[in-house]
N, C-alpha and C positions, 0 to 999 in steps of 0.2 A: 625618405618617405616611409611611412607605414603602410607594410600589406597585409591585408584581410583578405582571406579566400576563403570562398563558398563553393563550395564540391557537389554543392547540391543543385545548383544552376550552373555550378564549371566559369565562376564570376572570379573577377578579383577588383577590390578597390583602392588604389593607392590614393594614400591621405597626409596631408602636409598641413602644418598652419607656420607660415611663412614670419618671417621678421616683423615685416609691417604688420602682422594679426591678421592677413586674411587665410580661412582655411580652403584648400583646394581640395577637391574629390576629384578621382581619374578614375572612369571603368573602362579600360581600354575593350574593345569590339574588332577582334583582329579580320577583317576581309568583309569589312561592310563598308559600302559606300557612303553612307549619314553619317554627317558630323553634327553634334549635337552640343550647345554649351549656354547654360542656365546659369546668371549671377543674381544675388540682390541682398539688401540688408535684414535681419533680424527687426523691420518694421513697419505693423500692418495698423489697419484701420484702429483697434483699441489701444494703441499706445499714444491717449494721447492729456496724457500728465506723465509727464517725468522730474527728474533733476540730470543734469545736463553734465559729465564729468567733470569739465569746468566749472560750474556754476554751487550756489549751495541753497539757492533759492529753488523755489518748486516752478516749471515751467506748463501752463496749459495751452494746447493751441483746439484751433477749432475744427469738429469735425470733417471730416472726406481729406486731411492734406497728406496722405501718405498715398493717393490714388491721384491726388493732382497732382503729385511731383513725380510721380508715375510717369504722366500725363507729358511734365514740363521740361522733362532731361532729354527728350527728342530734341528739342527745339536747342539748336547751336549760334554762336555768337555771331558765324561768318553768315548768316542765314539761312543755311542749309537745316534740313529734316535731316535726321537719321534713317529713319522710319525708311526714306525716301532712297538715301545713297546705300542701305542694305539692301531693297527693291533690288536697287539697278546692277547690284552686284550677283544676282540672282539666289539670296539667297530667302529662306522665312525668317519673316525677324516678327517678335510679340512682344509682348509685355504686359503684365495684370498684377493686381494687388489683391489681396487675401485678408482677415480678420489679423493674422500674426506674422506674415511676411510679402514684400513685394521682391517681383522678377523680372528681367531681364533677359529674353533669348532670343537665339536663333540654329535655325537645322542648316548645314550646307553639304552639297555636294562637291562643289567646286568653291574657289576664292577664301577657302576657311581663313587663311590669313590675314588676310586683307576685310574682312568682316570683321576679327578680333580686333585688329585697329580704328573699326570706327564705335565699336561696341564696348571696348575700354577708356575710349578717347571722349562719348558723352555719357558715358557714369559717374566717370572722374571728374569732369568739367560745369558743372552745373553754370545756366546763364539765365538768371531771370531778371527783369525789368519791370517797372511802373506798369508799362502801356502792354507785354507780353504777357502778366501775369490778370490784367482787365481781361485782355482779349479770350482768353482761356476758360474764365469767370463762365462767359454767356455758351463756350462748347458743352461744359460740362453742365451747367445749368440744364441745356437740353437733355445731356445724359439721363441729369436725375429725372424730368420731366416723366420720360420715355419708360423709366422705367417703376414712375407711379401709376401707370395705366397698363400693367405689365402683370397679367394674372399670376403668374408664376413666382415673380417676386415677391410679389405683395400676400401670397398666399404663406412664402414659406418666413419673410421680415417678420408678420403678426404672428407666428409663431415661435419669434425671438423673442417679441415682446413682451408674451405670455405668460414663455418662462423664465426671461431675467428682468429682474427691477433694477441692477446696478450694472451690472457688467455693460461694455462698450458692444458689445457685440450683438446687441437688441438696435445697432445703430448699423443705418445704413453705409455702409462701406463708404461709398463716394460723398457720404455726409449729404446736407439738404440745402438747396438754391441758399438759405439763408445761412448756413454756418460758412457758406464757402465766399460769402459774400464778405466776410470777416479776412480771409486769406489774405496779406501781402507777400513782397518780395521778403522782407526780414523773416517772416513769420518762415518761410521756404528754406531759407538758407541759415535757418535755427534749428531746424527740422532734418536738413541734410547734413551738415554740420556735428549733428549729435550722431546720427541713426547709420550713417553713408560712411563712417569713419573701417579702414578694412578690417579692423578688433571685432566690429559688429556685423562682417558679412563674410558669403559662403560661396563658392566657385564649385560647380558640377560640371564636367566633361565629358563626354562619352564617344567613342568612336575607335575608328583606326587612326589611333595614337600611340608612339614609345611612349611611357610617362614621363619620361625625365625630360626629354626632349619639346612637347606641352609644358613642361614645370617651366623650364628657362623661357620659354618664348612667350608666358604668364606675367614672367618675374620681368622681361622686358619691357612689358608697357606698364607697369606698375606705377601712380604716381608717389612718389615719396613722400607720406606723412605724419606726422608724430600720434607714435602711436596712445590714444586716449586710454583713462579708464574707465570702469565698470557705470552705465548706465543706469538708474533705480527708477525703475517702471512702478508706475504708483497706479494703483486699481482699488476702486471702492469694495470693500466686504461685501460679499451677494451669500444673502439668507439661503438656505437649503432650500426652502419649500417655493411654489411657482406664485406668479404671479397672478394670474386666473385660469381658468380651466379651458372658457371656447371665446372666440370670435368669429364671426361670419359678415362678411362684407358682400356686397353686389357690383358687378364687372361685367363688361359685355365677354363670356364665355358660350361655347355652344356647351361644354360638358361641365356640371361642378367640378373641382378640384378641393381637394384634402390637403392636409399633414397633418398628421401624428404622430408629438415629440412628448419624451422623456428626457427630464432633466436629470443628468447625472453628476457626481461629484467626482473632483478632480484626483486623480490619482498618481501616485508616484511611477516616475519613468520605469522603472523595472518589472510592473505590472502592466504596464497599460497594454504595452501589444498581445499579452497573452488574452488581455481583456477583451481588446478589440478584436482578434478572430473569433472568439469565445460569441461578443455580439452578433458577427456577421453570421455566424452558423446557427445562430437560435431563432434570429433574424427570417433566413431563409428557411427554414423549419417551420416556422408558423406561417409567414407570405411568401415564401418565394412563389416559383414557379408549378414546384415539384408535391408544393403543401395541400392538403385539404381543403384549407379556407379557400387557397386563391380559387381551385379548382370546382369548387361548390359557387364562389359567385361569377366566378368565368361561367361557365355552363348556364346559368341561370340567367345571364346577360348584365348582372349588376354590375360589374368590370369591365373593360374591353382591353385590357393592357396590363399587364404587370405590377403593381406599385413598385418604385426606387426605394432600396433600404440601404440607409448609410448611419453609421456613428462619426460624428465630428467631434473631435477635439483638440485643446492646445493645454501648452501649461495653465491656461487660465479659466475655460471652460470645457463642457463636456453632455453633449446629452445624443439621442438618439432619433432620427429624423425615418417616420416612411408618408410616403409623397406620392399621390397620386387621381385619379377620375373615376369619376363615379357618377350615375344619373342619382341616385337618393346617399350622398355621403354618411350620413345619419346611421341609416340601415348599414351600409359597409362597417362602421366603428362598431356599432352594437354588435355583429357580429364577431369583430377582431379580440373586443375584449372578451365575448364569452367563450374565444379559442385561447386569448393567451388564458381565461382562470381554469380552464381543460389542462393546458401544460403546466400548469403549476400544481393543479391539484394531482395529475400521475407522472409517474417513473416516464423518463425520456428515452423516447425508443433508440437502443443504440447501437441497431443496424443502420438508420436512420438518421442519426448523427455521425457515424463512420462516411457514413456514404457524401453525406453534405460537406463534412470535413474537408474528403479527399477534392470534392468540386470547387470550394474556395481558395482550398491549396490549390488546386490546378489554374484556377485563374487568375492567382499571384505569381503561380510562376513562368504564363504566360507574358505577364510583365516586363520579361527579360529578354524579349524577342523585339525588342521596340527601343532604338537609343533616346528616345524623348521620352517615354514612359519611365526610363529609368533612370536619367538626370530627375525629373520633374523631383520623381519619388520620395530618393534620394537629397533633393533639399528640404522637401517639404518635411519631410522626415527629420533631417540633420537640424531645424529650428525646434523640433517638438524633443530634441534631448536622447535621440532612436537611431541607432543605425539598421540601415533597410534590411541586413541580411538579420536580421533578430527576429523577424517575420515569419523566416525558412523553416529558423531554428526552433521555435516557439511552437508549432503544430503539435507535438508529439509529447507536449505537455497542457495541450487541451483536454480534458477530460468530462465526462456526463458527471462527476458528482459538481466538479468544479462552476461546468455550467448552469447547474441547476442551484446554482445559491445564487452568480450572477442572474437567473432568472429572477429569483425573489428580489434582489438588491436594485438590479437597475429598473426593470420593467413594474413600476408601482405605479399604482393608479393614480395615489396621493401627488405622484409627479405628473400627472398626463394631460398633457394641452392638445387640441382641437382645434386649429386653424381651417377657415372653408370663405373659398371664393363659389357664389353661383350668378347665374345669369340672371342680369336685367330682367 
């Protein structure tokens, strides 16, 4: 195995990619009770054209099937749930899909073993049918339902849609009543078949574990499969510039709600994390909590909460998300922008970016206090091309001259979409 250690959280990660292709992450957590273990494939809601390693035809399937087979690996031959016999083993067992990967976990205290055999046993086993794969049909139909009348969703979807014309990820994850309606059993086990092969998936561990001892007891439930080649994920060209600037819908809300996104371009792995603290510090600098804006419409009663500042990204997209309430949204944006042309137009205070620095650094490395925060991380990371401790390392080459061209680059107005849900 390969070890990486991080002196700076006092981490180590031992890392494998096994015979079969799958690779294993081990962050052993010596004298903590939580076991903690996250699998799943390298595939999420926009992969959905590809060519198949066998295949030399181009395959399309229909939106939401990488969230329905999420959905469909619970479900066992003998007719047992998994969902149901991890329950009973007392352990947490979850499961979610994402724009670019789906997972697989569970936290245990006790029975870790015996949870890794029913947690290997229906990832590896897929059993779909005619009448299982109907029935499923009408659960997630309600999903999608639920979650068109769903201010929150539907505030931050339209503004995916605003700023991508091609990309998948203007698409709702669980796909819509009608594309799912398209889903069979073949279509499934086309899908899994390509995607589920262990060449294209990741195994996170974390706990009080030997690693080697974890590695062999991985490698025993492993089913033996030939191992595939390389996948070609096919994704339509998306133009730089957005698709329109606002939409505003009406929802039964007691408060408007916002988002205000920045489309950004995708950038090579070896920049991106510097980039992305880079974001989060300029980020909270204009909105955090600590900023003048917030603190001028907090006071004034225009706010009552914080807004959420995140940047998302994968290999494939990339833009900047802040999200939040407001009784006149309108009013809040006009102010934001004539704070962000304040910090573009002067020098960046940098007492004031030290300081912000050290707080984001503080709550990444809080991160390492939590064995689920740091498997999660750590896969989500492991599909974006990044290993998690480059994050650590990376601070200390954040700099004011560097951030303030990121200022100019990403936060353009020419990019900036206005998503608003208000009340009926």
């Amino acid at each position: 195995m390969q070890l990486i250690e991080n002196l700076k959280v006092k981490e180590k990660l031992y890392m494998e990619k096994l015979e079969s292709g799958l690779t294993i992450m081990i962050i052993p957590k010596p004298n903590t009770i939580k076991k903690y273990i996250i699998w799943g494939p390298n595939f999420g809601s926009i992969d959905n054209k590809f060519v198949a390693p066998t295949d030399t035809n181009e395959t399309s399937i229909p939106d939401g099937v990488a969230h329905f087979l999420e959905h469909k690996l619970f479900e066992q031959e003998n007719g047992t749930n998994s969902l149901d016999v991890l329950s009973a083993l007392g352990v947490e067992a979850n499961a979610y899909t994402t724009n670019d990967h789906t997972a697989y976990l569970f936290e245990a205290t006790d029975n870790f073993y015996e949870a890794l055999d029913e947690l290997m046993n229906y990832v590896q086993n897929p059993y779909f049918t005619d009448e299982n794969v109907e029935k499923e049909k009408g659960i997630i139909a309600q999903e999608i339902k639920m979650y068109d009348d769903e201010p929150g969703w539907q505030v931050y979807m339209n503004a995916m849609k605003l700023m991508y014309k091609n990309n998948p990820v203007n698409i709702d994850i669980a796909g819509s009543v009608e594309s799912i309606s398209n889903i069979n059993k073949d279509i499934l086990y086309k899908a899994y078949n390509t995607f589920y092969n262990l060449s294209n998936m990741t195994m996170v561990v974390c706990g009080d574990f030997e690693p080697e001892k974890i590695l062999q007891e991985i490698k025993n439930r492993i089913v033996k499969k030939d191992i595939q080649g390389s996948i070609k994920r096919i994704y339509e060209e998306e133009p730089e510039q957005i698709v329109e600037k606002e939409k505003i819908v009406k929802l039964e809300v007691q408060n408007p709600i916002f988002v205000i996104g920045f489309k950004d371009k995708v950038v090579e792995t070896q920049e991106i994390v510097k980039k992305h603290i880079t974001i989060q510090v300029l980020l909270n600098m204009i909105f955090g909590k600590s900023s003048k804006l917030y603190k001028r419409l907090y006071e004034s009663g225009q706010i009552m909460v914080q807004p959420e500042l995140y940047y998302e990204f994968s290999k494939q997209y990339a833009h900047v998300l802040i999200s939040g309430q407001a009784q006149n949204p309108q009013n809040v944006i006009k102010e934001f922008k004539t704070e962000l042309q304040n910090f573009k137009k002067c020098e960046l205070d940098k007492k004031y970016f030290e300081r912000i620095k050290k707080k984001i650094y503080g709550e990444h490395i809080s991160e390492y206090n939590d064995v689920g925060s740091i498997a999660r991380m750590f896969l989500s990371d492991s599909f974006k091309g990044i290993n998690s401790f480059d994050y650590l390392e990376e601070y200390n080459g954040v700099t004011v001259e560097y951030a303030k061209n990121i200022l100019e680059e990403v936060f353009d107005e020419n990019k900036m979409v206005v998503s608003i849900v208000e009340g009926k």
